[in-house]
N, CA and C atoms as a LAMMPS dump frame, in Angstrom:
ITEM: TIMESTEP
0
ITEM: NUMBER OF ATOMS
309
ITEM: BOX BOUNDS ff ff ff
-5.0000000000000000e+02 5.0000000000000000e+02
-5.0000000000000000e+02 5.0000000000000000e+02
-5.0000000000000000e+02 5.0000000000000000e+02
ITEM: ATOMS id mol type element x y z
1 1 1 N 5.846 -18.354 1.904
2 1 2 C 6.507 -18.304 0.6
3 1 3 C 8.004 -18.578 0.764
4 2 1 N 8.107 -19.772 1.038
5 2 2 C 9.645 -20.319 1.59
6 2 3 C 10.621 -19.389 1.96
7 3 1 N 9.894 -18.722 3.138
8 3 2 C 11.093 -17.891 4.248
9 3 3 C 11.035 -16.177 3.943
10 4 1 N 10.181 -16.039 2.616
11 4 2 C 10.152 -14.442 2.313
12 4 3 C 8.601 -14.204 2.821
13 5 1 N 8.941 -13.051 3.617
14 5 2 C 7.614 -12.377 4.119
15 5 3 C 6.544 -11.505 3.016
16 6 1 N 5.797 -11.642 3.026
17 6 2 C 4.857 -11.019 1.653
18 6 3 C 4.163 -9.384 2.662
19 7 1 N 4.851 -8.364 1.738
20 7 2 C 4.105 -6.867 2.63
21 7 3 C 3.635 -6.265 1.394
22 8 1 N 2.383 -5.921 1.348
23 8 2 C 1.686 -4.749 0.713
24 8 3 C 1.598 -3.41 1.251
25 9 1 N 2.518 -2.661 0.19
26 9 2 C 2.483 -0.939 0.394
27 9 3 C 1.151 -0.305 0.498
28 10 1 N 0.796 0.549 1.731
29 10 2 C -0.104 1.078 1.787
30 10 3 C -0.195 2.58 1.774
31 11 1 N -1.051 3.557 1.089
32 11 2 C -0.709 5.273 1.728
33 11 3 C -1.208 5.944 0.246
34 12 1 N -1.415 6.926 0.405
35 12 2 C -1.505 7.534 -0.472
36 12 3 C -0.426 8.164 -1.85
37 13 1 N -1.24 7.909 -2.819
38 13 2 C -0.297 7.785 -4.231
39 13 3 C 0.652 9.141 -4.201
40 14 1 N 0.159 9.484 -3.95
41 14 2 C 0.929 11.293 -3.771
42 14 3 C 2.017 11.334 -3.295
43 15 1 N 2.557 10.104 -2.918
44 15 2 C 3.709 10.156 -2.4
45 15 3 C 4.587 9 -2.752
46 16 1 N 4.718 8.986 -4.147
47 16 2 C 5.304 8.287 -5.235
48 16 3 C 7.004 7.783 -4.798
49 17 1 N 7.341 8.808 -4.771
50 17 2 C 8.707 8.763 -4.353
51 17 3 C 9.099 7.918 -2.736
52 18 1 N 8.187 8.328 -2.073
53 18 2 C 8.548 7.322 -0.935
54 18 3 C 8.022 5.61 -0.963
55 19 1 N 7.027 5.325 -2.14
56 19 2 C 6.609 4.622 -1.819
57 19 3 C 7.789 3.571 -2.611
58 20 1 N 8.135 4.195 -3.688
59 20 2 C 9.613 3.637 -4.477
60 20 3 C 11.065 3.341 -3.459
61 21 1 N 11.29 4.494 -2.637
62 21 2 C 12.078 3.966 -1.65
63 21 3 C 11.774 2.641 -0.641
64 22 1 N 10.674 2.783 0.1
65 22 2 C 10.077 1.685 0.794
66 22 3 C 10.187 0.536 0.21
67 23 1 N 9.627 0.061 -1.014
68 23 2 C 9.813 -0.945 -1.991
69 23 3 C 10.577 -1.432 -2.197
70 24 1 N 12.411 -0.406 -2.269
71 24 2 C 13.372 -0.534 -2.525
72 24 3 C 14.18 -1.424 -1.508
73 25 1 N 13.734 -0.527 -0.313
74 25 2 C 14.301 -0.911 1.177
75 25 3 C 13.768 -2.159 1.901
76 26 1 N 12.418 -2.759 1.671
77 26 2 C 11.742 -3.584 2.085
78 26 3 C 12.19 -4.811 0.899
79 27 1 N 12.582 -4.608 -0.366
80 27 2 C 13.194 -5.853 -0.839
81 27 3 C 14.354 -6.233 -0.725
82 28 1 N 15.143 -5.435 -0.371
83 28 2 C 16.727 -5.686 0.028
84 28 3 C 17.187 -6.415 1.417
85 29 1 N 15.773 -5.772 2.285
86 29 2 C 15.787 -6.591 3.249
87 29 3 C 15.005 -8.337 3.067
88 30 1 N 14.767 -8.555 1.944
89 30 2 C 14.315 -9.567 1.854
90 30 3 C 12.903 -10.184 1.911
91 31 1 N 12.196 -9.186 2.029
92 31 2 C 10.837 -9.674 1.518
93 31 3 C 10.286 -9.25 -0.535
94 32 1 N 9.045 -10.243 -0.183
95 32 2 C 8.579 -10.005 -1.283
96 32 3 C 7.637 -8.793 -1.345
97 33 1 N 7.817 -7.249 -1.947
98 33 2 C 6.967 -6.461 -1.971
99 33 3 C 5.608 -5.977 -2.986
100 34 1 N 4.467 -5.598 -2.666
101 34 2 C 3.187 -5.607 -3.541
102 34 3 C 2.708 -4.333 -3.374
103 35 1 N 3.49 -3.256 -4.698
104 35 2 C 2.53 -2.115 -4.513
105 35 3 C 1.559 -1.553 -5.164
106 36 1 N 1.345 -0.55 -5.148
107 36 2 C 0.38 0.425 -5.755
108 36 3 C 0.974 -0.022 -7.659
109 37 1 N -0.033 -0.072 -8.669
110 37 2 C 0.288 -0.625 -10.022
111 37 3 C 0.311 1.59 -10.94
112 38 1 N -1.035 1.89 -10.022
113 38 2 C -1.162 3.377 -10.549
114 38 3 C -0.569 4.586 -9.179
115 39 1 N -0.08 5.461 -9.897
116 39 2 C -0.118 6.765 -8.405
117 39 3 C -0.98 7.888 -9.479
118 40 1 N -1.962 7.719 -9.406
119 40 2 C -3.366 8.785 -9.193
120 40 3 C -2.904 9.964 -8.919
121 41 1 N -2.841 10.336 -8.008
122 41 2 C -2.395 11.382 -7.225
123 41 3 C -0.916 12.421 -7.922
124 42 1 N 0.007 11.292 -8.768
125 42 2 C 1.281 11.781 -9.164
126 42 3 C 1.43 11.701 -10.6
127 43 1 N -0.066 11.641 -11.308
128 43 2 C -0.012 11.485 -12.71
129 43 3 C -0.382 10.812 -13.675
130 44 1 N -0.717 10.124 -12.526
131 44 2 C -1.338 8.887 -13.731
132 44 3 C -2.843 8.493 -13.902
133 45 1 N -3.135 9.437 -14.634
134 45 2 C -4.785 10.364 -14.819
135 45 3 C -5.644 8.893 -15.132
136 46 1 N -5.055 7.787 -15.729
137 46 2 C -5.977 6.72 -15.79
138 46 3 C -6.568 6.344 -14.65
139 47 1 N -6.512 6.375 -13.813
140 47 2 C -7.381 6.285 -12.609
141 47 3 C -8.424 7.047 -12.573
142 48 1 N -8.468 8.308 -13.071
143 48 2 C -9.839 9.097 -12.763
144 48 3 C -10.776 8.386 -13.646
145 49 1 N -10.422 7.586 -15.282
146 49 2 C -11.16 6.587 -15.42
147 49 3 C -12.559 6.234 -14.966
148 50 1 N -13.826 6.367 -15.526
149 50 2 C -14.725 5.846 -15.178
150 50 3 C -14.811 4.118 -14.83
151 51 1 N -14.985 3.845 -13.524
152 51 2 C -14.593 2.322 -13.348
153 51 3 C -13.525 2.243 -12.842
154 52 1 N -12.772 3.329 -13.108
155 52 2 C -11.161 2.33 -12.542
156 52 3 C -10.831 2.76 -11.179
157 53 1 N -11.242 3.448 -10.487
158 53 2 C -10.755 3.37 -9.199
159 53 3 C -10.825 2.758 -8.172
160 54 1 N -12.35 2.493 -8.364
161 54 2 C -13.021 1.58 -7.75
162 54 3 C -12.406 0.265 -7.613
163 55 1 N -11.803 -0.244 -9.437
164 55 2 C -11.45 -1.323 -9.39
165 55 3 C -9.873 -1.459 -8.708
166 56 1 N -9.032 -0.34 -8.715
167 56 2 C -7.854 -0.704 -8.201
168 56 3 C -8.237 -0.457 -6.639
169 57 1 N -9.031 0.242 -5.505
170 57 2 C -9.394 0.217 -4.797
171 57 3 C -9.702 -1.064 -4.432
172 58 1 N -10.595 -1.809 -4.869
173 58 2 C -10.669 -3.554 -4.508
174 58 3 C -9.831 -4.391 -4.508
175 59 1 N -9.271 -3.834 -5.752
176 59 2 C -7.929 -4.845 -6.61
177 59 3 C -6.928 -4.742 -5.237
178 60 1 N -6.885 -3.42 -4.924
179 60 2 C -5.96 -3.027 -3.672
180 60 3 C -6.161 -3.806 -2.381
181 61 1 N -7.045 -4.301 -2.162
182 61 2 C -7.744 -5.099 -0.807
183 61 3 C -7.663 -6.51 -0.854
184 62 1 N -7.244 -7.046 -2.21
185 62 2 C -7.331 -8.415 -2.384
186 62 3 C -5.507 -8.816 -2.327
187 63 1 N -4.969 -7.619 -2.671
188 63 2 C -3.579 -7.358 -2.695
189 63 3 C -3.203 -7.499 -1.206
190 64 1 N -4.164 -6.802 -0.412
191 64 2 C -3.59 -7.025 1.468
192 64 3 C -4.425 -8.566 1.701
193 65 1 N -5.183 -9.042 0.888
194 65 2 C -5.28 -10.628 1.331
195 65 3 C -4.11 -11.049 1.291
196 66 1 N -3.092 -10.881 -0.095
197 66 2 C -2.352 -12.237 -0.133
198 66 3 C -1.01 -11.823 0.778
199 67 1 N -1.073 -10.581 1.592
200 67 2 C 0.404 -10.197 1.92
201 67 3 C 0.295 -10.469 3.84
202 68 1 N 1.221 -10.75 4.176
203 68 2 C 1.679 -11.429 5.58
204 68 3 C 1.346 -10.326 6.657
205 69 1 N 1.401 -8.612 5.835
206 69 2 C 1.675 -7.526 6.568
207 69 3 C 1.288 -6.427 5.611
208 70 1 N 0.985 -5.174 6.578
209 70 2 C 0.756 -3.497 5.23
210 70 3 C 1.946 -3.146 5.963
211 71 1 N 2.327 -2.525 5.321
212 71 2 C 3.402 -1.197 5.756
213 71 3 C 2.52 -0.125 4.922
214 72 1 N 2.517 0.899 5.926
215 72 2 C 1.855 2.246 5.443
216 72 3 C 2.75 3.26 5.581
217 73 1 N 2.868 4.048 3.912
218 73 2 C 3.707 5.039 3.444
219 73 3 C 3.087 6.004 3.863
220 74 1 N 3.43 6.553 5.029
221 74 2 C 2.871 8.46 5.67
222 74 3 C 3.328 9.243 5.909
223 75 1 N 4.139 9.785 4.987
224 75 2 C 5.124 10.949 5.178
225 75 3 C 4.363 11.909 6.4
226 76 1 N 4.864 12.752 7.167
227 76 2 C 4.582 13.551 7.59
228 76 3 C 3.258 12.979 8.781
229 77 1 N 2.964 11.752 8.919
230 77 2 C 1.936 11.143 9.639
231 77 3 C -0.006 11.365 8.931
232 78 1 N 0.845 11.143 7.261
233 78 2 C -0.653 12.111 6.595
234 78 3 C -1.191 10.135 6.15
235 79 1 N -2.503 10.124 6.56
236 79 2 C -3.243 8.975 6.199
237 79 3 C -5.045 9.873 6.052
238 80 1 N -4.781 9.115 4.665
239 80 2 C -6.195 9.812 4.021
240 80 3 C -7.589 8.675 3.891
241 81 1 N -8.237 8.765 3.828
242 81 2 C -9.508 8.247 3.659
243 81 3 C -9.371 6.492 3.335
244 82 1 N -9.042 6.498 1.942
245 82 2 C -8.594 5.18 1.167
246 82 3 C -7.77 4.613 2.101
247 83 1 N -6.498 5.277 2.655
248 83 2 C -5.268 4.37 3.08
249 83 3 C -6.349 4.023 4.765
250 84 1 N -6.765 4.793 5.525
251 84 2 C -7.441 4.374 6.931
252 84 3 C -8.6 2.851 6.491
253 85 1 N -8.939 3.303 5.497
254 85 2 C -10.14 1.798 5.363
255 85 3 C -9.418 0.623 4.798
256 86 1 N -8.349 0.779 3.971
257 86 2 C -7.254 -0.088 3.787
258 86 3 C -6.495 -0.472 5.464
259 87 1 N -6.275 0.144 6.045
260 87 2 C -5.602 0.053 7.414
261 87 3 C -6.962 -1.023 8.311
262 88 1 N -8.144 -0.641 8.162
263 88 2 C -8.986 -0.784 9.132
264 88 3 C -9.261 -2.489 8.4
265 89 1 N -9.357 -2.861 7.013
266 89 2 C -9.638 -4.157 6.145
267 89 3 C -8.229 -4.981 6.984
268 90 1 N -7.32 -4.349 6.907
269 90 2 C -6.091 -5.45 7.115
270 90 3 C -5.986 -5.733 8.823
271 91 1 N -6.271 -4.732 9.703
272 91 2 C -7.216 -5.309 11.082
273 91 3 C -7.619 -6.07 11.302
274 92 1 N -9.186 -6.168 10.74
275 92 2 C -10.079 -7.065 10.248
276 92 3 C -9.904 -8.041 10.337
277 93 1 N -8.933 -8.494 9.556
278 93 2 C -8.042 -9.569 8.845
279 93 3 C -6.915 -10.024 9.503
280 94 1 N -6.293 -9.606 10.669
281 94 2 C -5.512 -9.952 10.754
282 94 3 C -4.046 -9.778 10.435
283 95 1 N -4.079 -8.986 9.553
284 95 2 C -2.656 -8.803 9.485
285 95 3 C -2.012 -7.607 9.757
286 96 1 N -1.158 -8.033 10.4
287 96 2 C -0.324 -6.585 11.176
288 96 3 C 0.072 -5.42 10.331
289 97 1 N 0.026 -4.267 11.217
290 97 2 C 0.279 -3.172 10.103
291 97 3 C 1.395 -2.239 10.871
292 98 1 N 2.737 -1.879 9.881
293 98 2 C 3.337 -0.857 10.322
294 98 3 C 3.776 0.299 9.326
295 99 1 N 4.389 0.938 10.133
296 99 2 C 4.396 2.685 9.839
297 99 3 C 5.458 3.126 9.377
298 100 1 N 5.809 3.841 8.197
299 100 2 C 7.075 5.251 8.271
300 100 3 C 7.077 5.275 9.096
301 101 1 N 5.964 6.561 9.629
302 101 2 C 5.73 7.026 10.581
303 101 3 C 4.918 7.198 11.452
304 102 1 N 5.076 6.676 12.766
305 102 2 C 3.684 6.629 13.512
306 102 3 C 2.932 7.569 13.488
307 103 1 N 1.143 6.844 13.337
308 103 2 C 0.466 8.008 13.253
309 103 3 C -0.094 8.682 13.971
């Protein structure tokens, strides 16, 4: 994408606030960033939604197709269920993954 690196935020919604910093910090440095659209976890009850989690769950995986790299938001080294099979898809695939914080 003429010279900007494409990274999709990865981690659990619950941690809203870091994932806004990361976003912040990862575009200043000059990439293009792709995150989370809902945080579930921090309020935003449309997700419990019949149907919808599932769909941002996929929606979320097609999101680490189009990105170069994950960066995974883990405060405290916490990676939950969703964010490890998100981690394990972008493997898979090929594309490199880094950390807040190592886990």
């Amino acid at each position: 994408m003429d010279g900007y690196k494409i990274i999709t935020l990865c981690g659990s919604t619950r941690f809203r606030d870091e994932f806004i910093a990361e976003q912040k910090r990862l575009t200043l440095e000059g990439n293009i960033v792709i995150s989370v659209g809902l945080f579930g976890h921090s309020g935003d009850d449309e997700v419990w939604d019949e149907g919808t989690k599932e769909m941002l769950d996929d929606m979320h995986l097609r999101k680490i197709d189009l990105a170069d790299e994950i960066f995974v938001v883990n405060p405290g080294g916490y990676i939950g269920q969703s964010t490890a099979r998100e981690i394990e898809y972008a493997r898979k695939n090929n594309k490199p993954v880094k950390y807040l914080e190592s886990p």
